[in-house]
C-alpha positions in Angstrom: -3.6 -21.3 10.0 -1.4 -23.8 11.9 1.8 -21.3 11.5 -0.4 -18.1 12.4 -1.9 -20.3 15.9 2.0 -20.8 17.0 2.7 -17.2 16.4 0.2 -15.9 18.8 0.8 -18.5 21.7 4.6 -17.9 21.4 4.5 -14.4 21.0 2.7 -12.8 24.2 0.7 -10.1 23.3 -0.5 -7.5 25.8 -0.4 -3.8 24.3 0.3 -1.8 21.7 4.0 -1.7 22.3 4.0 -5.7 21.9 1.9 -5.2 18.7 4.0 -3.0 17.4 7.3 -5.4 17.5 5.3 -8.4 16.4 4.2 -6.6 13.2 7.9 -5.5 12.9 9.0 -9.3 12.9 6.1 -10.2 10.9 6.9 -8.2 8.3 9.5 -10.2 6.5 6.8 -12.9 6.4 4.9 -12.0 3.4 2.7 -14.7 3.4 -0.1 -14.1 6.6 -2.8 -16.1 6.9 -5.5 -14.4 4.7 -7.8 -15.5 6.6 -6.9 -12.5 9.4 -6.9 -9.9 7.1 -8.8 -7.4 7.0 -10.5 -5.9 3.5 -9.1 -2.5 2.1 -12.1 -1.0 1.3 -10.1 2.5 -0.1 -7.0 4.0 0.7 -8.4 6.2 3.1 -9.1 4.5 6.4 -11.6 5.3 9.2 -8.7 6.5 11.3 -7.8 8.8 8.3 -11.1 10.4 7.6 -11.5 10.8 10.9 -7.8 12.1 11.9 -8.8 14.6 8.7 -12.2 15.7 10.3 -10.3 16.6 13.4 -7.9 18.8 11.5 -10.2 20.5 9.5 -11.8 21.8 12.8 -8.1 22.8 14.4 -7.5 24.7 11.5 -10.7 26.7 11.7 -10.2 26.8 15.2 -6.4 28.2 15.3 -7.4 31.3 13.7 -8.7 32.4 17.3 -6.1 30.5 19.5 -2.6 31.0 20.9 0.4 29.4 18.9 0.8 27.0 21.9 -2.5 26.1 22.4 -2.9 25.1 19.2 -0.1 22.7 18.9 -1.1 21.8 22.2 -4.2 20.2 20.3 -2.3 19.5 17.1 -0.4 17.1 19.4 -3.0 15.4 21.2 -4.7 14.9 17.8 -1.7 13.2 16.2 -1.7 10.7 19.5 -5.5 10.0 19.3 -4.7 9.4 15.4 -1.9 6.8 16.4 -4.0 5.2 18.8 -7.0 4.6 15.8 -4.1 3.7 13.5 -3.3 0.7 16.1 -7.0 -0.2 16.3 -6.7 -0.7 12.5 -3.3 -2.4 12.4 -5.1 -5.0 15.0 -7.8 -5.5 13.4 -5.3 -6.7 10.4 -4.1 -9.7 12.6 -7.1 -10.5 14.7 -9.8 -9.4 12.7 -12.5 -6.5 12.0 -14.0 -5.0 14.8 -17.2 -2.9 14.1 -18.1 -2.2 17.7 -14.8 0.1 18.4 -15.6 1.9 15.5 -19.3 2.1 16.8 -18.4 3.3 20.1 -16.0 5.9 18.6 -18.1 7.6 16.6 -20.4 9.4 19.9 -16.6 10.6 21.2 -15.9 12.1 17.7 -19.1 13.9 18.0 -18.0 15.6 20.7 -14.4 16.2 20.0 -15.6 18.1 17.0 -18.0 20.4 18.6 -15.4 21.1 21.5 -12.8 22.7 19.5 -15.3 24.2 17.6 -16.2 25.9 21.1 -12.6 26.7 22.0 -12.5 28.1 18.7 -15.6 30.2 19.5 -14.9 31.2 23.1 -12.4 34.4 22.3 -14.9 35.5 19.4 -17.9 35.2 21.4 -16.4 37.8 24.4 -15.7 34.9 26.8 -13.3 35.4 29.9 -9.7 33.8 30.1 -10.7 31.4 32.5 -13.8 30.6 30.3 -11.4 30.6 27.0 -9.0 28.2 29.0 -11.6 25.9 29.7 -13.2 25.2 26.5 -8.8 24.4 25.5 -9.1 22.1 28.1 -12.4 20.3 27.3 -11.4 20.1 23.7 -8.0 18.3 25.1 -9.8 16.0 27.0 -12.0 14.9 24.5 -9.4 14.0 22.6 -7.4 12.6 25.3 -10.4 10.6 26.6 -10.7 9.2 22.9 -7.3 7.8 22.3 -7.8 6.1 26.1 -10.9 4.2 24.4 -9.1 3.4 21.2 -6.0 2.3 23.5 -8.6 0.3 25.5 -10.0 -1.3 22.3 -6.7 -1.7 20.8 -5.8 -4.4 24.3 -9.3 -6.1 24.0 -9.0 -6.5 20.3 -5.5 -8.2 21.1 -7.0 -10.3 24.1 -9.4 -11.5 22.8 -7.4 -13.0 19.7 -5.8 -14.1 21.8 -8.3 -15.9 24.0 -9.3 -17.6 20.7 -6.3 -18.5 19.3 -5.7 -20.8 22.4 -9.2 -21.7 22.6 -8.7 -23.3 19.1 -5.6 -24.7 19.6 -6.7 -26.4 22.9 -8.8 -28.0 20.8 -6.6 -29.3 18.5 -5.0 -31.0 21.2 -7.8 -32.5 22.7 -8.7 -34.3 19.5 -5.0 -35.3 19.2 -5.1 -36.6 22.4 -8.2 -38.8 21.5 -6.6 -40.0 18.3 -3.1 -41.1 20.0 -5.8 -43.5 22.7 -4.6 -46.7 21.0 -6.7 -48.7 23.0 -9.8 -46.2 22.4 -9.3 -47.3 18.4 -9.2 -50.6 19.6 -12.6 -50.5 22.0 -14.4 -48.0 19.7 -12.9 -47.8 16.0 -16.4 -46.5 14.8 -17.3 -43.9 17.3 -13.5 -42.1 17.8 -13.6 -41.8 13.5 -16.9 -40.0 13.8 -15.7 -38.0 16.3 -12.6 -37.5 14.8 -14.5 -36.5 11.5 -16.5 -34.1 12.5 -13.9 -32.2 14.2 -12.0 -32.0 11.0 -15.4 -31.0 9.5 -15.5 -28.3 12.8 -12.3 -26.8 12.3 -12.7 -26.2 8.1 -15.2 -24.7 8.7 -14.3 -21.9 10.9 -11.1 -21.8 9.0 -13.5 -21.3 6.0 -15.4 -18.2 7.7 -12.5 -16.0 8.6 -11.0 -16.6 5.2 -14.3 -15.4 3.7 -15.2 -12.0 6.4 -11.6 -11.0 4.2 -13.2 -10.1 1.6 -16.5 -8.6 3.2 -16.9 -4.8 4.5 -16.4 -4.2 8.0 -19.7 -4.5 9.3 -19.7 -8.0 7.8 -16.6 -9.5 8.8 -16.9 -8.4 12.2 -20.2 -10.2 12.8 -18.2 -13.4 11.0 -15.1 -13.0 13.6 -17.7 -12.6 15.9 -19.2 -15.5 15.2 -16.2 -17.7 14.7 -14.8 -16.7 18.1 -18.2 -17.6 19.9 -18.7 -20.8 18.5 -15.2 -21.7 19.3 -15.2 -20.8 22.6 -18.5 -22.8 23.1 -17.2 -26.2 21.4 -14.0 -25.2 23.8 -15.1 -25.6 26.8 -17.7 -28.1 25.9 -15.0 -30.7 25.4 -12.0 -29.7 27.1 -12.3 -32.6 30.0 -13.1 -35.2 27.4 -9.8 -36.7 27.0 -9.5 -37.0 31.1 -12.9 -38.2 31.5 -12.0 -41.5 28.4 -8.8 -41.9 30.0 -10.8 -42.2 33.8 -13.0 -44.7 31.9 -10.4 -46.5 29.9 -8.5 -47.3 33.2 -12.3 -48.8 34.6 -12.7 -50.7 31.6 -16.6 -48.4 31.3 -17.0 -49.2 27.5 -20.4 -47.5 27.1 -19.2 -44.2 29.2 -16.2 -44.1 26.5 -19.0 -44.7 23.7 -21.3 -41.9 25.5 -18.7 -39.5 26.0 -17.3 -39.8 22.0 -21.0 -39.7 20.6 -21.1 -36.4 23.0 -18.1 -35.2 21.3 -19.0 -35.6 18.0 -22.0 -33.5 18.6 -20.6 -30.9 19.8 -18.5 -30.5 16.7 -22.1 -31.0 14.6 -23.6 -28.4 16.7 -21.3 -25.9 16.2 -21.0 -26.5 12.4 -24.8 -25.8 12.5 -24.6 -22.8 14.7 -21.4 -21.4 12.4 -23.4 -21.6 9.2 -26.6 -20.6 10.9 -24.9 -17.5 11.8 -23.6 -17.2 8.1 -26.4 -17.2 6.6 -28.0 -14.5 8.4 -25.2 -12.2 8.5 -24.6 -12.9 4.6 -28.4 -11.9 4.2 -27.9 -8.7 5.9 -25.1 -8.1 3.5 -26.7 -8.8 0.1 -30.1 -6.6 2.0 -27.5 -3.5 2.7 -25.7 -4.2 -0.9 -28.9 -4.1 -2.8 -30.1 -0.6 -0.9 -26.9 1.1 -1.5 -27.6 0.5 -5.5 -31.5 1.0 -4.6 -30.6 4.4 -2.6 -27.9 5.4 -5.7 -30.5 4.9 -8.2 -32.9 6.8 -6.7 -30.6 9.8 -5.8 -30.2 10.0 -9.5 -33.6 9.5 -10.3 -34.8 12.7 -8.8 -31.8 14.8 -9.6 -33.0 13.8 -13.3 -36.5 14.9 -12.0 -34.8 18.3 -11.0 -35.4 18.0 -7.0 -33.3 19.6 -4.9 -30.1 17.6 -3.6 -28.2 17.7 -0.8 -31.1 18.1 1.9 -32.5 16.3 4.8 -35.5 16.3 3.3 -34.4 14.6 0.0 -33.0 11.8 2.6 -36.2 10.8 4.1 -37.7 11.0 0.6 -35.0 8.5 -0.3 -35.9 6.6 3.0 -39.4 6.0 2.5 -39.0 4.9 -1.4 -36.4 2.7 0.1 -39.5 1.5 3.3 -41.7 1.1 0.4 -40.3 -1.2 -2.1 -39.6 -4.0 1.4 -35.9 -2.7 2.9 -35.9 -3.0 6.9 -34.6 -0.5 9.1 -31.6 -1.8 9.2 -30.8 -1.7 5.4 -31.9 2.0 5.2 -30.0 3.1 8.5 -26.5 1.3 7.0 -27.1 2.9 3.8 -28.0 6.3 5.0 -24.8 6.1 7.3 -22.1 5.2 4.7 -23.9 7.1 1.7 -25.7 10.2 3.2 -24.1 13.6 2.7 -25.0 14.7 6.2 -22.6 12.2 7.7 -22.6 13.9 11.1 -26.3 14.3 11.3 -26.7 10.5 10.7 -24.2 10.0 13.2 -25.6 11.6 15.7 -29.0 9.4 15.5 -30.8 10.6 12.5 -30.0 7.5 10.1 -31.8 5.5 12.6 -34.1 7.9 13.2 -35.3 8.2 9.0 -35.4 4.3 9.1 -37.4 3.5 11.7 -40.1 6.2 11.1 -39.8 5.2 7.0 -40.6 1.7 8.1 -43.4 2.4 10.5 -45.0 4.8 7.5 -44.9 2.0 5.4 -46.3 -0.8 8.3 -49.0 2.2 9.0 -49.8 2.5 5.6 -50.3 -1.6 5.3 -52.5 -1.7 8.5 -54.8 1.0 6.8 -55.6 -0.4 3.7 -55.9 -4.0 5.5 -58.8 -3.0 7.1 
């Protein structure tokens, strides 16, 4: 963790292109800190599926379209594919990052059903000028989705980077309060409580990125999340400790020294709290959405054994509701309707939520009845 810390305050990272030669010089290093990682769920990434979504539409598409126009679009495809692939490649040094993904998934929306519509324009009778600007919107689209991604790609970056020396400025606060050789003298039992529970502080972040490795996506972004936020909170909590014991070292204030190390140490206790409050309830939510994908499986299978119709929306809310009934949330049933459901589009576009919060409120209307 120590190695991978140096690495990002030496190494200035500000875009893509600075991302791009750090991996390069990384490369040789084959052991990165796991705890950075990001797990590879399949072989097929988001940017992948997404890249091939996009493809699948330009090919339908080209059939109606001039030679240039369509590698016009072929091109700014393969950039907004580059720019995801980035996302992904930052997301392998500074962690997962379900938000950009999130945030993405609107733009798709709407990159699909524009070159769909440039597609459709000559078929449908439309005018050169009208035919030229449904190319144009589909560009855009696709031109205003690799500026977010690019976007992302910087914040991701920054904001790793705004942790790294965030924990690091830590470490040298605490140094600095363990090289006081007069502090050890004037308060041995205070500075080694202090001292302890930073130690304590610091495993245990060290011990939540390690773990979001292995989690999917949505789970291991919540823990960098996490990590990052209670960080930044014990940073700036202590960073003028060491000048304010020094202040009171030189004024011979014994019981400010005392006050100032007890405040210290519970800083560190507070964040350990927060850090595994936080873990807790983000694990929960994990073994809730694990435990409805098997649910959601099982009963899928269950009715095609029954002999009812698959495929439909109708066999999703059915799902939904059994899913409402035996106790999962909203959010359980939305996650598992997004990453299992068929109808991926429809879900993104609102329905998952949609099924999950009127399953649950079926279910809460059905309690209220029989309860009176």
């Amino acid at each position: 963790m120590e190695e991978q810390t140096n690495s990002f305050l030496t190494y200035n990272i500000k875009d893509e292109k600075d991302l791009v030669k750090f991996k390069q010089e990384k490369e040789e290093e084959k052991n990165v800190d796991d705890s950075i990682k990001v797990p590879a769920d399949a072989e097929k990434t988001d940017a992948d599926v997404y890249h091939q979504e996009i493809s699948d539409s330009l090919t339908v598409a080209e059939e109606s379209l001039e030679d240039n126009a369509a590698k016009e679009l072929r091109s700014i495809a393969d950039d907004l594919h580059t720019s995801m692939k980035n996302v992904e490649e930052a997301e392998q040094t500074c962690g997962a990052d379900q938000e950009t993904w999130d945030g993405y998934a609107p733009r798709h929306e709407n990159i699909i059903r524009s070159i769909e519509k440039a597609g459709d324009a000559k078929s449908e009778g439309k005018s050169d000028e009208e035919c030229s600007k449904a190319i144009h919107e589909a560009q855009e689209s696709m031109r205003e989705g690799t500026a977010y991604m690019q976007e992302r790609c910087e914040l991701i970056l920054q904001r790793e980077k705004e942790y790294q020396e965030q924990i690091e400025g830590l470490r040298r606060r605490i140094e600095e309060l363990e090289r006081e050789r007069e502090l050890k003298a004037q308060s041995p039992e205070e500075l080694a409580r202090c001292l302890a529970v930073s130690t304590e502080f610091l495993a245990a972040i060290d011990a939540m990125r390690k773990e979001a490795k292995s989690q999917p996506r949505i789970v291991a972004s919540e823990m960098f999340a996490a990590s990052r936020e209670v960080v930044k909170d014990a940073y700036y909590s202590v960073k003028l400790a060491p000048t304010k014991i020094k202040s009171y070292l030189t004024n011979k204030a014994h019981k400010a020294i005392d006050g100032v190390l007890h405040s210290v140490a519970g800083v560190f206790d507070k964040g350990i709290a927060a850090l595994e409050q936080r873990r807790a309830g983000i694990l929960e939510k994990s073994h809730e959405i694990q435990s409805a994908t098997e649910f959601y499986r099982d009963a899928m299978k269950q009715a095609a054994e029954d002999g009812k119709e698959q495929g439909t929306m109708e066999m999703e809310r059915h799902v939904a509701k059994r899913m409402a009934q035996v106790g999962f949330g909203a959010y359980a049933i939305e996650k598992t309707l997004f990453a299992e459901s068929p109808h991926r589009k429809e879900m993104e576009k609102g329905e998952a939520r949609n099924i999950a919060k009127d399953s649950v409120r079926e279910r809460e209307e059905q309690h209220e009845e029989k309860s009176r």
